[in-house]
PDB file of N, H, CA, C and O in Angstrom:
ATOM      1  N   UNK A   1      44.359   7.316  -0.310  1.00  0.00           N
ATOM      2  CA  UNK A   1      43.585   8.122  -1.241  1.00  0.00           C
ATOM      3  C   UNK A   1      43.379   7.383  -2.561  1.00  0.00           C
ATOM      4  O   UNK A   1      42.334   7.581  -3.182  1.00  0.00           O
ATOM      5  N   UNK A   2      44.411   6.447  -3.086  1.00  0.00           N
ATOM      6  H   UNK A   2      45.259   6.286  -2.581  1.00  0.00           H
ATOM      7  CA  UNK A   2      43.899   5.958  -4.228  1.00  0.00           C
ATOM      8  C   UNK A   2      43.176   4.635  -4.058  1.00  0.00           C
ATOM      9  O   UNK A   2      43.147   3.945  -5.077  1.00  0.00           O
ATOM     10  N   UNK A   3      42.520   4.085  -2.859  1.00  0.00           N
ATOM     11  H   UNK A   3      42.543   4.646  -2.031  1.00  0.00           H
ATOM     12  CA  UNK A   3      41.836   3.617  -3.040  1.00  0.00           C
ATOM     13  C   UNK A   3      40.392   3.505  -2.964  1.00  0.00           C
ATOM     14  O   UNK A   3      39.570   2.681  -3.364  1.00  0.00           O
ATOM     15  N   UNK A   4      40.314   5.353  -1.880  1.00  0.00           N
ATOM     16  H   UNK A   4      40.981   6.023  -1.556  1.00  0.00           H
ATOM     17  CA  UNK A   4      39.137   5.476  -2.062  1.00  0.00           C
ATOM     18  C   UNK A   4      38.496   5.984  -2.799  1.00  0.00           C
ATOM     19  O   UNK A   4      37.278   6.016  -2.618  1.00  0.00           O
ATOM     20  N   UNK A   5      39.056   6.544  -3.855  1.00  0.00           N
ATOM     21  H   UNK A   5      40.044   6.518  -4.002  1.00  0.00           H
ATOM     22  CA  UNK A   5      38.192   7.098  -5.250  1.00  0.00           C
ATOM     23  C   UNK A   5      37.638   5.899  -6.062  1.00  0.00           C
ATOM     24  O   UNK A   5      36.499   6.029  -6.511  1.00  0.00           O
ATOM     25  N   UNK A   6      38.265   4.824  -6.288  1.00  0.00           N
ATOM     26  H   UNK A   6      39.190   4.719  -5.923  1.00  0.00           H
ATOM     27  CA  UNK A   6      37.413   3.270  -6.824  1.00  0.00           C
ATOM     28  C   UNK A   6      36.451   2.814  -6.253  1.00  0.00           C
ATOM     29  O   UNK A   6      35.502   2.278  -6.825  1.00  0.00           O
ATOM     30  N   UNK A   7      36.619   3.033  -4.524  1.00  0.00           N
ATOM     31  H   UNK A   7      37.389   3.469  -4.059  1.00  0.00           H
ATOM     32  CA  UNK A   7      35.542   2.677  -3.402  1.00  0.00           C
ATOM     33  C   UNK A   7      34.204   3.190  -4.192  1.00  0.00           C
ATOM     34  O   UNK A   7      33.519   2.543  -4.984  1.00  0.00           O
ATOM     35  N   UNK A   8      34.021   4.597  -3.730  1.00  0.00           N
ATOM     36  H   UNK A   8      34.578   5.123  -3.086  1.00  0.00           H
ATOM     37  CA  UNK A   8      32.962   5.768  -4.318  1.00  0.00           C
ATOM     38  C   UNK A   8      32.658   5.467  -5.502  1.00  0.00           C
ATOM     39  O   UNK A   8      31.491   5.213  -5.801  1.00  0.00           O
ATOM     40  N   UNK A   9      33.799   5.439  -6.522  1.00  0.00           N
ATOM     41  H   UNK A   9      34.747   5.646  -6.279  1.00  0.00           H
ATOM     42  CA  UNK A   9      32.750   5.383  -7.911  1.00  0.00           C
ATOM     43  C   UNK A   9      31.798   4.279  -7.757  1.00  0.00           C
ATOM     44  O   UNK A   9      30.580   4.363  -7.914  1.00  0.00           O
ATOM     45  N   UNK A  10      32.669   2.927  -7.341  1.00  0.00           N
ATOM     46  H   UNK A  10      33.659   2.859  -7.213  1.00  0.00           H
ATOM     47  CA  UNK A  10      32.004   1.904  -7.523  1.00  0.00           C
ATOM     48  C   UNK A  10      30.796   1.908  -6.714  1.00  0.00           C
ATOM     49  O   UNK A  10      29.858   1.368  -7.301  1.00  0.00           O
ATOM     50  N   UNK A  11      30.531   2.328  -5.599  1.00  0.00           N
ATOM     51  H   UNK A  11      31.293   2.767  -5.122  1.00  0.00           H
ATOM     52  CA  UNK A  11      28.890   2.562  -4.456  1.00  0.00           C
ATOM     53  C   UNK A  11      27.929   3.472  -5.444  1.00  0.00           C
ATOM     54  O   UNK A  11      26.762   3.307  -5.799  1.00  0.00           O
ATOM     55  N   UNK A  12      28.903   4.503  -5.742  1.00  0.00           N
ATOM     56  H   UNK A  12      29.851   4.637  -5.453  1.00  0.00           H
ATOM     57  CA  UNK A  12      27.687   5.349  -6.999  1.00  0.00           C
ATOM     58  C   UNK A  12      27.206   4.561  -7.861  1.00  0.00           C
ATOM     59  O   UNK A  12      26.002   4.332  -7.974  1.00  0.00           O
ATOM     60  N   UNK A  13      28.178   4.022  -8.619  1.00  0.00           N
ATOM     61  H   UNK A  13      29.157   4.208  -8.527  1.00  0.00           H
ATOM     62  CA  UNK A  13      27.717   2.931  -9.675  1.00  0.00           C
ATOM     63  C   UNK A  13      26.657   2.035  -9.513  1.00  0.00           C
ATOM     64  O   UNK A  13      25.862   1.646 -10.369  1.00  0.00           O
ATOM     65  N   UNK A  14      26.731   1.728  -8.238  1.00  0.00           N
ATOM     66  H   UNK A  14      27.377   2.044  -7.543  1.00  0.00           H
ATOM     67  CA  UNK A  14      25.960   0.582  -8.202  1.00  0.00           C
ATOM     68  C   UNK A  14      24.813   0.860  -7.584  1.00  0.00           C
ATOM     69  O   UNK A  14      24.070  -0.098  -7.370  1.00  0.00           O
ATOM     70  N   UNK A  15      24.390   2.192  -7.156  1.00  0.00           N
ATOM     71  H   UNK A  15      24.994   2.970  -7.331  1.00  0.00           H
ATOM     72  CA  UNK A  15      23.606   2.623  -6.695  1.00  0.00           C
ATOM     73  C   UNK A  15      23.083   3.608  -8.061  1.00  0.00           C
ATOM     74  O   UNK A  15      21.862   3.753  -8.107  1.00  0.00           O
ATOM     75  N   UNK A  16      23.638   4.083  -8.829  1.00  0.00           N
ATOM     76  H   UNK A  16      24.630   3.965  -8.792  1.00  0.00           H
ATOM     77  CA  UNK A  16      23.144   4.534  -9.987  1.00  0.00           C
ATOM     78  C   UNK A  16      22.114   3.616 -10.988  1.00  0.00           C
ATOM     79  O   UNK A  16      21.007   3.767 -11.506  1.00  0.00           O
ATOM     80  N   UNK A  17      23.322   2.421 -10.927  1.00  0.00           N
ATOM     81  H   UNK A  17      24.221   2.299 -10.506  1.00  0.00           H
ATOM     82  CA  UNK A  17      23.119   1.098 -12.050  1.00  0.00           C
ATOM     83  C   UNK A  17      21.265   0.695 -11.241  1.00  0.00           C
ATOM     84  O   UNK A  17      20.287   0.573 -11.979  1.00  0.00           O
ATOM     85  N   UNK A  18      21.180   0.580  -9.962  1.00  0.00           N
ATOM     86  H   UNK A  18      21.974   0.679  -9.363  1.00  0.00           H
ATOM     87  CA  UNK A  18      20.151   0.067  -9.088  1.00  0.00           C
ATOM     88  C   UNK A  18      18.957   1.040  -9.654  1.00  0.00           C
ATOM     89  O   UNK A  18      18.032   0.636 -10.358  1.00  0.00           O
ATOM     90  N   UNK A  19      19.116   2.213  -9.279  1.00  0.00           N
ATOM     91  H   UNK A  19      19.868   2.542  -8.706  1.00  0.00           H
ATOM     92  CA  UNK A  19      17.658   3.136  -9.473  1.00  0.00           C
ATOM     93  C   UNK A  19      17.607   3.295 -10.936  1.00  0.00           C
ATOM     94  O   UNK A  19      16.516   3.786 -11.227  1.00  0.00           O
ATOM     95  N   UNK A  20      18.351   3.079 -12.004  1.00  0.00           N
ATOM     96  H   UNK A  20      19.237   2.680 -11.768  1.00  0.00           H
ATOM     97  CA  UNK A  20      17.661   2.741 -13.606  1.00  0.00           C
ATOM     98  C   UNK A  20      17.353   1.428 -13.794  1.00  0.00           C
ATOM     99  O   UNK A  20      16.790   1.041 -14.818  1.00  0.00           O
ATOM    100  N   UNK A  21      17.709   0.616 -12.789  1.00  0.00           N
ATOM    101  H   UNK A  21      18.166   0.931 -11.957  1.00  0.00           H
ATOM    102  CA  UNK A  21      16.892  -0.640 -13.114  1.00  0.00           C
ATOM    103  C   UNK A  21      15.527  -0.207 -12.654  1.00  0.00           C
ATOM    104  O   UNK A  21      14.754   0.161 -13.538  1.00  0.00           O
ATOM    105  N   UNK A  22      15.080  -0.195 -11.313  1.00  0.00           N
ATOM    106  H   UNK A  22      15.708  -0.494 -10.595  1.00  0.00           H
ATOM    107  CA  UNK A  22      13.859   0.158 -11.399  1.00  0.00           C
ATOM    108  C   UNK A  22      13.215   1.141 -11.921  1.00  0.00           C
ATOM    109  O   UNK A  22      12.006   0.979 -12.084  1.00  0.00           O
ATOM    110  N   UNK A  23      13.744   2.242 -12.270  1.00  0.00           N
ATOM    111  H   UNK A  23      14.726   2.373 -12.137  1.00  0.00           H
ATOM    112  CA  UNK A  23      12.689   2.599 -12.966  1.00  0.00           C
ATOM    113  C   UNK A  23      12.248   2.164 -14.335  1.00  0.00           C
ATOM    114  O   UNK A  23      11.210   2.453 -14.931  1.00  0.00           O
ATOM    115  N   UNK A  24      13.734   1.052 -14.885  1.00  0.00           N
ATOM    116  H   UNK A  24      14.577   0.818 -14.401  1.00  0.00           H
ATOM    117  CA  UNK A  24      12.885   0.539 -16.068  1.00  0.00           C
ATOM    118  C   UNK A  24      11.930  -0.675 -15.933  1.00  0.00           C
ATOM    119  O   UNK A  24      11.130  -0.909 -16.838  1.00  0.00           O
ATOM    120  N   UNK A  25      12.002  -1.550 -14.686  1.00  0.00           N
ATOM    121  H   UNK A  25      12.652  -1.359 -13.950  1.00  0.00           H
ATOM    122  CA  UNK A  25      11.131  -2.124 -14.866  1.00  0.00           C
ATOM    123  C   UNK A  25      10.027  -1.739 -14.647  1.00  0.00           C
ATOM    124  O   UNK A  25       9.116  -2.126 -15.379  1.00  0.00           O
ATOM    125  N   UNK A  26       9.702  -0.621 -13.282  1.00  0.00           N
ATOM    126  H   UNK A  26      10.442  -0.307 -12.687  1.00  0.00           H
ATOM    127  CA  UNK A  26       8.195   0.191 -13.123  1.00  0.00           C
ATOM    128  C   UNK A  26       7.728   0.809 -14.664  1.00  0.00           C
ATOM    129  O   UNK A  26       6.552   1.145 -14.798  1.00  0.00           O
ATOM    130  N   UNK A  27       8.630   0.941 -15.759  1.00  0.00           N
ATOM    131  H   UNK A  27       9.585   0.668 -15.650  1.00  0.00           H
ATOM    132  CA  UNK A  27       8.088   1.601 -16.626  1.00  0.00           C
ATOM    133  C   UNK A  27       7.687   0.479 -17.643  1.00  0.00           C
ATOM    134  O   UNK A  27       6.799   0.598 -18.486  1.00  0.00           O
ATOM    135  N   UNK A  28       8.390  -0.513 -17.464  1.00  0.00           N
ATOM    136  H   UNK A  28       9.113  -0.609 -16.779  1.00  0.00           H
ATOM    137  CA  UNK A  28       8.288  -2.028 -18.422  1.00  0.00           C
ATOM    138  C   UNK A  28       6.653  -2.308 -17.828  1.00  0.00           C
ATOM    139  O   UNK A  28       5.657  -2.171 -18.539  1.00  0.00           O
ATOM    140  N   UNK A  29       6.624  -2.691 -16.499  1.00  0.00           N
ATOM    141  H   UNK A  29       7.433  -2.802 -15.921  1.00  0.00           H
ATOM    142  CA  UNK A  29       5.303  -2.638 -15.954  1.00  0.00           C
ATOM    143  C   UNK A  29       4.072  -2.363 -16.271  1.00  0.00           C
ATOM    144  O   UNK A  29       3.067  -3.022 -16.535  1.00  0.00           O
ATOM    145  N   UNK A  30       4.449  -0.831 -16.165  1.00  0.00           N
ATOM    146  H   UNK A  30       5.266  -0.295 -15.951  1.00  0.00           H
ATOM    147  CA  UNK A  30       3.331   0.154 -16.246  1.00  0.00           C
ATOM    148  C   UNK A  30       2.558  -0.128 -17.530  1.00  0.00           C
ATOM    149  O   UNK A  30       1.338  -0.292 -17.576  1.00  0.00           O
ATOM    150  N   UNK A  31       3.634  -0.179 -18.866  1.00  0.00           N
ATOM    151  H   UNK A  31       4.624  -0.046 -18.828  1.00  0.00           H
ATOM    152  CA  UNK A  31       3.354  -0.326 -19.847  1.00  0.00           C
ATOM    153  C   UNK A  31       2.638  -2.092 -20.717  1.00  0.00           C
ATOM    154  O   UNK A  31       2.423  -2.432 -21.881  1.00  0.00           O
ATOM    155  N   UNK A  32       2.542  -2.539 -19.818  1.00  0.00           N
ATOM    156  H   UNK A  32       2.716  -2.263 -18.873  1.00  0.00           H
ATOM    157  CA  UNK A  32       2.421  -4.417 -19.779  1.00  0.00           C
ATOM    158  C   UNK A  32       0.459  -4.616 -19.442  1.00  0.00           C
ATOM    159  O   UNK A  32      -0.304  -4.320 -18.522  1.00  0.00           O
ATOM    160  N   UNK A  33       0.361  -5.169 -20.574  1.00  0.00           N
ATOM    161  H   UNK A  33       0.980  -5.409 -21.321  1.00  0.00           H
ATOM    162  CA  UNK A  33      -1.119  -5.510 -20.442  1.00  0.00           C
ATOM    163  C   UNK A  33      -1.355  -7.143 -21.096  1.00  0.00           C
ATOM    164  O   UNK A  33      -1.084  -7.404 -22.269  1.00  0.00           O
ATOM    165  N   UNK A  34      -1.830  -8.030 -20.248  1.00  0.00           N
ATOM    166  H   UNK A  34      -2.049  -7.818 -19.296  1.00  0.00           H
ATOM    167  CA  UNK A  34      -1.874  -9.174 -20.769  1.00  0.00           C
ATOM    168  C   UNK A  34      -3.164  -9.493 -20.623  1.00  0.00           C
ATOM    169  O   UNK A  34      -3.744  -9.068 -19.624  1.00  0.00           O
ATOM    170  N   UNK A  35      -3.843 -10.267 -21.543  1.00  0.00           N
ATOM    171  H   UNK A  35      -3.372 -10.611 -22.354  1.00  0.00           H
ATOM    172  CA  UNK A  35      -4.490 -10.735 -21.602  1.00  0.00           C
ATOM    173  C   UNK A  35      -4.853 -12.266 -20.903  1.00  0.00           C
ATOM    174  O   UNK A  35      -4.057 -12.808 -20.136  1.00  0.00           O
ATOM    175  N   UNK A  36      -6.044 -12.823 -21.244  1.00  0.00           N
ATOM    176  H   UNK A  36      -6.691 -12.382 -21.867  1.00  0.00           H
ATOM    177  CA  UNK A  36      -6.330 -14.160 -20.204  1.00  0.00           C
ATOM    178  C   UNK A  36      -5.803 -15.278 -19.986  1.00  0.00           C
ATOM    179  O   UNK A  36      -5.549 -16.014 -19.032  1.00  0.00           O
ATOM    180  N   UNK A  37      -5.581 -15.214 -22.190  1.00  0.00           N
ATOM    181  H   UNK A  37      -5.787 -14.616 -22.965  1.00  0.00           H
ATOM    182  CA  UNK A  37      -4.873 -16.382 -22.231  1.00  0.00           C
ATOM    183  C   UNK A  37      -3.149 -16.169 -21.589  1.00  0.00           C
ATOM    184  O   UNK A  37      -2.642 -17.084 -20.942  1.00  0.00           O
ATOM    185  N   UNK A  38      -2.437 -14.965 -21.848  1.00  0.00           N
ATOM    186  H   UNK A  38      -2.849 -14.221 -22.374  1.00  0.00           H
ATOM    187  CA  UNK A  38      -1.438 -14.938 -21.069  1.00  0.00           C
ATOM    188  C   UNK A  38      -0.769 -14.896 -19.656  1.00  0.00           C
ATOM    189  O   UNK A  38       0.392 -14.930 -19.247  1.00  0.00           O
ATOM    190  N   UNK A  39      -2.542 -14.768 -18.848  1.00  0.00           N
ATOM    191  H   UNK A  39      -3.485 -14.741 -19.180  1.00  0.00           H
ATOM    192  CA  UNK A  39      -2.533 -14.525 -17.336  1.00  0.00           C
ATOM    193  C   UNK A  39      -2.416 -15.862 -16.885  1.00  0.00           C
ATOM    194  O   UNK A  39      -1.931 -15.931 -15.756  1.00  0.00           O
ATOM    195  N   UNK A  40      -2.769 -17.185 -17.521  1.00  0.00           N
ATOM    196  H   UNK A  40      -3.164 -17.129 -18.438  1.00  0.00           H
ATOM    197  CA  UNK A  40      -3.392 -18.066 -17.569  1.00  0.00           C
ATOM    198  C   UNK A  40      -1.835 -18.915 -17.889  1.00  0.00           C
ATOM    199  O   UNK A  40      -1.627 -19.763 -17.022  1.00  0.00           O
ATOM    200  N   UNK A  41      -0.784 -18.840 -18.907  1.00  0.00           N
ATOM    201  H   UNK A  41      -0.953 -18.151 -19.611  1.00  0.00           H
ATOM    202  CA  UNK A  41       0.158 -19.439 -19.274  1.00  0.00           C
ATOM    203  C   UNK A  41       1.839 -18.852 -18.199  1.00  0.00           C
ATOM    204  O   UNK A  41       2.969 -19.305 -18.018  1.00  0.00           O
ATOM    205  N   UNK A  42       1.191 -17.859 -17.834  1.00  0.00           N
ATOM    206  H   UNK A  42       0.273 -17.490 -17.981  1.00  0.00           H
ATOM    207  CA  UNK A  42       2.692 -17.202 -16.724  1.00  0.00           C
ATOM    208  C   UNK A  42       1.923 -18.267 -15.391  1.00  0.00           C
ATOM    209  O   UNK A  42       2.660 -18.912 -14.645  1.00  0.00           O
ATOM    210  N   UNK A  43       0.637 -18.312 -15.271  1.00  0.00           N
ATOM    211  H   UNK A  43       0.038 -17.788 -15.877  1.00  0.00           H
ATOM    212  CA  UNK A  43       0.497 -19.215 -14.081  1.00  0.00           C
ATOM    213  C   UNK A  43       0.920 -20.510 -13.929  1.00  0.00           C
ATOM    214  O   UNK A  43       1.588 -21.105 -13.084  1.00  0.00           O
ATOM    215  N   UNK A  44       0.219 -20.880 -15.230  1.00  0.00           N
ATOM    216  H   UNK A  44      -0.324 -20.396 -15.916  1.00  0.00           H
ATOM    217  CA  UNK A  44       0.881 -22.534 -15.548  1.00  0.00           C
ATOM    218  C   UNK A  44       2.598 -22.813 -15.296  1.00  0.00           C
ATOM    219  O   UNK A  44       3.291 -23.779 -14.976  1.00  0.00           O
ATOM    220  N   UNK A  45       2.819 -21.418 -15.629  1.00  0.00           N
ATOM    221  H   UNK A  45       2.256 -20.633 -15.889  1.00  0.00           H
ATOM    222  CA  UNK A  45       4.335 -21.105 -15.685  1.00  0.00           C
ATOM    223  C   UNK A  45       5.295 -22.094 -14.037  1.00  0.00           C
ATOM    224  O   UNK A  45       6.141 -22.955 -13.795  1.00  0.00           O
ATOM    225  N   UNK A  46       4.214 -21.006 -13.280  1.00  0.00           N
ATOM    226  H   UNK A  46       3.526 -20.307 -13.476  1.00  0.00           H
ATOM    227  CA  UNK A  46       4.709 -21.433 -12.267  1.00  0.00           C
ATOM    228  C   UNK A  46       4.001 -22.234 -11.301  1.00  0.00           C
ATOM    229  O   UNK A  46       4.265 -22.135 -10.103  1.00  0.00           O
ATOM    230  N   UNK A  47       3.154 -22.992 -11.721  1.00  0.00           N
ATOM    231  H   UNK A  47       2.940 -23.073 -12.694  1.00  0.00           H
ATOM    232  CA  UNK A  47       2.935 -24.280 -11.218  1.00  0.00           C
ATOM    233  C   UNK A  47       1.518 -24.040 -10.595  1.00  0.00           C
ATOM    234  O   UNK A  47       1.126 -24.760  -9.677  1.00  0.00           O
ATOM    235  N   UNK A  48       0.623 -22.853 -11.187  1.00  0.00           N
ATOM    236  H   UNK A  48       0.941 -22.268 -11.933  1.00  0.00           H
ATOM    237  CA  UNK A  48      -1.033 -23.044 -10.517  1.00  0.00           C
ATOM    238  C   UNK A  48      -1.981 -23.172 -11.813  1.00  0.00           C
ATOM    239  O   UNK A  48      -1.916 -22.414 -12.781  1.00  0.00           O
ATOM    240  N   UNK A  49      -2.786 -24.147 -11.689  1.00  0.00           N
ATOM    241  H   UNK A  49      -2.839 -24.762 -10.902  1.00  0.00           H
ATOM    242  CA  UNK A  49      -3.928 -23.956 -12.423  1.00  0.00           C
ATOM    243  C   UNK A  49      -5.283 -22.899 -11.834  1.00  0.00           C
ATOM    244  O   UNK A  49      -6.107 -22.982 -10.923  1.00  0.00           O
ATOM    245  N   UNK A  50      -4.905 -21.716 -13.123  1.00  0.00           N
ATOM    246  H   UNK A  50      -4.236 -21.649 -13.863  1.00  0.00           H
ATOM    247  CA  UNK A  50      -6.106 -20.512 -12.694  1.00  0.00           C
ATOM    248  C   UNK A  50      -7.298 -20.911 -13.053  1.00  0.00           C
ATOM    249  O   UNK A  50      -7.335 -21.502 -14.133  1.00  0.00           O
ATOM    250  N   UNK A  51      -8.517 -20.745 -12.359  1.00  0.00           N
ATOM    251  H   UNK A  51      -8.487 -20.265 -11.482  1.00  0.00           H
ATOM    252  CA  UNK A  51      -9.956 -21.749 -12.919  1.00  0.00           C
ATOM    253  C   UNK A  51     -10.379 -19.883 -13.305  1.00  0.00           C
ATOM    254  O   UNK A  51      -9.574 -18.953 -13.234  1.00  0.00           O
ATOM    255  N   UNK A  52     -11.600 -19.804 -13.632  1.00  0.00           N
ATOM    256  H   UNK A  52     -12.253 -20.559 -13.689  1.00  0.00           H
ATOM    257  CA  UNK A  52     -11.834 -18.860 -14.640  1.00  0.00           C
ATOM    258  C   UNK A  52     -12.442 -17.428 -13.545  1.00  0.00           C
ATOM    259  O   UNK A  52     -12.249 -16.245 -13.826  1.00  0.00           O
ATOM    260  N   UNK A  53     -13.096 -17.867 -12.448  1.00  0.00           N
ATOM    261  H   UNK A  53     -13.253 -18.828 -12.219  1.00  0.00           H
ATOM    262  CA  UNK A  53     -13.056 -16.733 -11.213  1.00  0.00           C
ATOM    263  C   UNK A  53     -11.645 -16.265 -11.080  1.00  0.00           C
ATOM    264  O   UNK A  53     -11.319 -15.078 -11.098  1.00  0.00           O
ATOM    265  N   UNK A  54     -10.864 -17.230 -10.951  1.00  0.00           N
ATOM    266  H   UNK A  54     -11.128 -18.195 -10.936  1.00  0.00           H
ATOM    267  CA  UNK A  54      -9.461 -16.506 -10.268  1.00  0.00           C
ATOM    268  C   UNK A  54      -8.589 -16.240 -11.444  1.00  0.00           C
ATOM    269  O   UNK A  54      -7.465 -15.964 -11.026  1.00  0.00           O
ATOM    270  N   UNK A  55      -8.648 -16.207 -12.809  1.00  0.00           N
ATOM    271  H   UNK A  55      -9.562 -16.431 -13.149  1.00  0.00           H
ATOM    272  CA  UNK A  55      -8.494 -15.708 -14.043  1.00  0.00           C
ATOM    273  C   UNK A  55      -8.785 -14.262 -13.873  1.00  0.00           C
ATOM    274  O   UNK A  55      -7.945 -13.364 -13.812  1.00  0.00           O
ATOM    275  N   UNK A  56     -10.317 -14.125 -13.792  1.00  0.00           N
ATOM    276  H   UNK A  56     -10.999 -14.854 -13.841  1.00  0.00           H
ATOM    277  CA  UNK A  56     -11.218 -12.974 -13.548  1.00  0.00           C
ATOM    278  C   UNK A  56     -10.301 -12.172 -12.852  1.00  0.00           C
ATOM    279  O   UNK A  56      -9.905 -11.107 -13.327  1.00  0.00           O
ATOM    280  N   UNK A  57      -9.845 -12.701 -11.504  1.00  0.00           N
ATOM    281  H   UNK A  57     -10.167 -13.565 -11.118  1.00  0.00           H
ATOM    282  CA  UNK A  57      -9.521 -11.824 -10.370  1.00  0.00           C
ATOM    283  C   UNK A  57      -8.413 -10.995 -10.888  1.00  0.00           C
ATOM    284  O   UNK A  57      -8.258  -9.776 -10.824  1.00  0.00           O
ATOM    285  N   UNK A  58      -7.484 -12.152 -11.550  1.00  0.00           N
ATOM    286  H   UNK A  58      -7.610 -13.143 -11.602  1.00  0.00           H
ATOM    287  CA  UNK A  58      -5.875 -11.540 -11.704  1.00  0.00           C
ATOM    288  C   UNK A  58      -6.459 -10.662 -12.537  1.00  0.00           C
ATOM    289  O   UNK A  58      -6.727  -9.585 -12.004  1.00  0.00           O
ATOM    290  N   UNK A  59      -6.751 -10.773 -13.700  1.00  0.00           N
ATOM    291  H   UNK A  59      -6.534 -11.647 -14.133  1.00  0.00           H
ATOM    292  CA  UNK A  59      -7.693  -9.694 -14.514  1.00  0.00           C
ATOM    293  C   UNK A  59      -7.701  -8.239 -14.252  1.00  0.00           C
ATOM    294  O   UNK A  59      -7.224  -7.253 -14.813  1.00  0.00           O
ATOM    295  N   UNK A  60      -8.555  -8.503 -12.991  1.00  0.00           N
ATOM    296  H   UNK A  60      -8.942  -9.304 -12.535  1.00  0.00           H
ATOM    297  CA  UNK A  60      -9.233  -7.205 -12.683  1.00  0.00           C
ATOM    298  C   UNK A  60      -7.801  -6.471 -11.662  1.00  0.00           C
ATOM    299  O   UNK A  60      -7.562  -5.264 -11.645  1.00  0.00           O
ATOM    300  N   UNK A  61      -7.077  -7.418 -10.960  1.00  0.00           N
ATOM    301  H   UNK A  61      -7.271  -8.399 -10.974  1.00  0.00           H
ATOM    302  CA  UNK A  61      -6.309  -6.716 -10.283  1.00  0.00           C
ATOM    303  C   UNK A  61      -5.274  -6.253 -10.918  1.00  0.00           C
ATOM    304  O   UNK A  61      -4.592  -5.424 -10.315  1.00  0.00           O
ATOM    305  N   UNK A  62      -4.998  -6.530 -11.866  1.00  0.00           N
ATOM    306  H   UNK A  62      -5.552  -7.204 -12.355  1.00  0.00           H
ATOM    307  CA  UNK A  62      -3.898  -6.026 -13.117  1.00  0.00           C
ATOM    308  C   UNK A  62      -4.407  -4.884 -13.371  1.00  0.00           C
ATOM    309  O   UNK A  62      -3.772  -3.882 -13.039  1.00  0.00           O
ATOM    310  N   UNK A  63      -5.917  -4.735 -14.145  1.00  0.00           N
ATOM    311  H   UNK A  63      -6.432  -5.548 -14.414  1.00  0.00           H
ATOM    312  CA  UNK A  63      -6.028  -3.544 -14.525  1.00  0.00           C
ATOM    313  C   UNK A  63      -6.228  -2.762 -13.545  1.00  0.00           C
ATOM    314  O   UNK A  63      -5.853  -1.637 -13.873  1.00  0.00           O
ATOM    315  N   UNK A  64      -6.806  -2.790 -12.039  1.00  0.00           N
ATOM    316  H   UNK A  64      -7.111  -3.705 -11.772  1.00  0.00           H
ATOM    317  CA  UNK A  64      -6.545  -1.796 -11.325  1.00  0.00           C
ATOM    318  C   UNK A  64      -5.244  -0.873 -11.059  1.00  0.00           C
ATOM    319  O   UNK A  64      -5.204   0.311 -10.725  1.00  0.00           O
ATOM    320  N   UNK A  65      -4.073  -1.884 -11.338  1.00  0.00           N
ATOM    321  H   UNK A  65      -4.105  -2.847 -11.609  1.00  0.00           H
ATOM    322  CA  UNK A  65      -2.751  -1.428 -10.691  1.00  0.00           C
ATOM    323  C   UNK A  65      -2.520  -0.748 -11.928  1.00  0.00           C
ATOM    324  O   UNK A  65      -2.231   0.408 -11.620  1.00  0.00           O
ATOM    325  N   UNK A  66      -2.502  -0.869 -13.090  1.00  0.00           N
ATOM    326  H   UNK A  66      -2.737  -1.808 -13.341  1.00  0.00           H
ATOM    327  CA  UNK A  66      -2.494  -0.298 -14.447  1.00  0.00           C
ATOM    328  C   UNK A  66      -3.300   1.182 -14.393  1.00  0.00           C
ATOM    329  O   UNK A  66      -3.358   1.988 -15.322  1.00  0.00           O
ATOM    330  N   UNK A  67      -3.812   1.301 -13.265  1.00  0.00           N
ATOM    331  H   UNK A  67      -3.765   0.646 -12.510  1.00  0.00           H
ATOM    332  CA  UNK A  67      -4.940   2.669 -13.610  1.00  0.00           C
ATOM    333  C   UNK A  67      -4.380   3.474 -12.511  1.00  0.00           C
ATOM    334  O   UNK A  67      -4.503   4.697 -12.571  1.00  0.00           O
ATOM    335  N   UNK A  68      -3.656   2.812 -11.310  1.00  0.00           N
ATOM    336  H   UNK A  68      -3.556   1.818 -11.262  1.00  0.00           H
ATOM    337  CA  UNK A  68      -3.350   3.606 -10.090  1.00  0.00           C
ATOM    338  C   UNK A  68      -1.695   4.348 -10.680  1.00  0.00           C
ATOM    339  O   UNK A  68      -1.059   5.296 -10.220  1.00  0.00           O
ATOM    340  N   UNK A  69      -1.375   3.328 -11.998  1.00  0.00           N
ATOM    341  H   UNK A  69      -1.892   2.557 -12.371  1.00  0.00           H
ATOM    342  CA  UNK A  69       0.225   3.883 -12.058  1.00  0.00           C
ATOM    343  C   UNK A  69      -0.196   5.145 -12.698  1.00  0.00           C
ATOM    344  O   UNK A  69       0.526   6.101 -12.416  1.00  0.00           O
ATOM    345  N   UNK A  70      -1.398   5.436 -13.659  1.00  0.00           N
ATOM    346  H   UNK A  70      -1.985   4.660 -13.888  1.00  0.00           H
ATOM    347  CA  UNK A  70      -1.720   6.459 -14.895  1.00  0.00           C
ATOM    348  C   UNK A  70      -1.696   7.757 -14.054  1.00  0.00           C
ATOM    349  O   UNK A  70      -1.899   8.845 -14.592  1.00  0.00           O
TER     350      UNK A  70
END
């Protein structure tokens, strides 16, 4: 018995600790609007050069997902 009350807290915990992470990042998200030049420097980030169609694209698909969270 005394070791399964540490068991439990700790699965709650970490299952507690889990669903306020996401919902802060869905809410970090939701709330996140970047612009071209910043769509443009997270790419560089990770190793693509965006040419100005596929700038466009991320663009537009950002703000769609931005309108489906509202």
């Amino acid at each position: 018995m005394d070791i399964v009350i540490p068991i439990v807290t700790f699965i709650v915990g970490g299952i507690a600790g889990f669903a306020g992470g996401v919902y802060y990042l869905r809410k970090q998200m939701k709330n996140m609007s970047m612009d071209n030049k910043q769509i443009q420097q997270m790419a560089r980030q990770m190793g693509v050069n965006l040419n100005q169609k596929q700038l466009n694209q991320m663009n537009k698909m950002m703000q769609s997902m931005n309108k489906k969270k509202k």
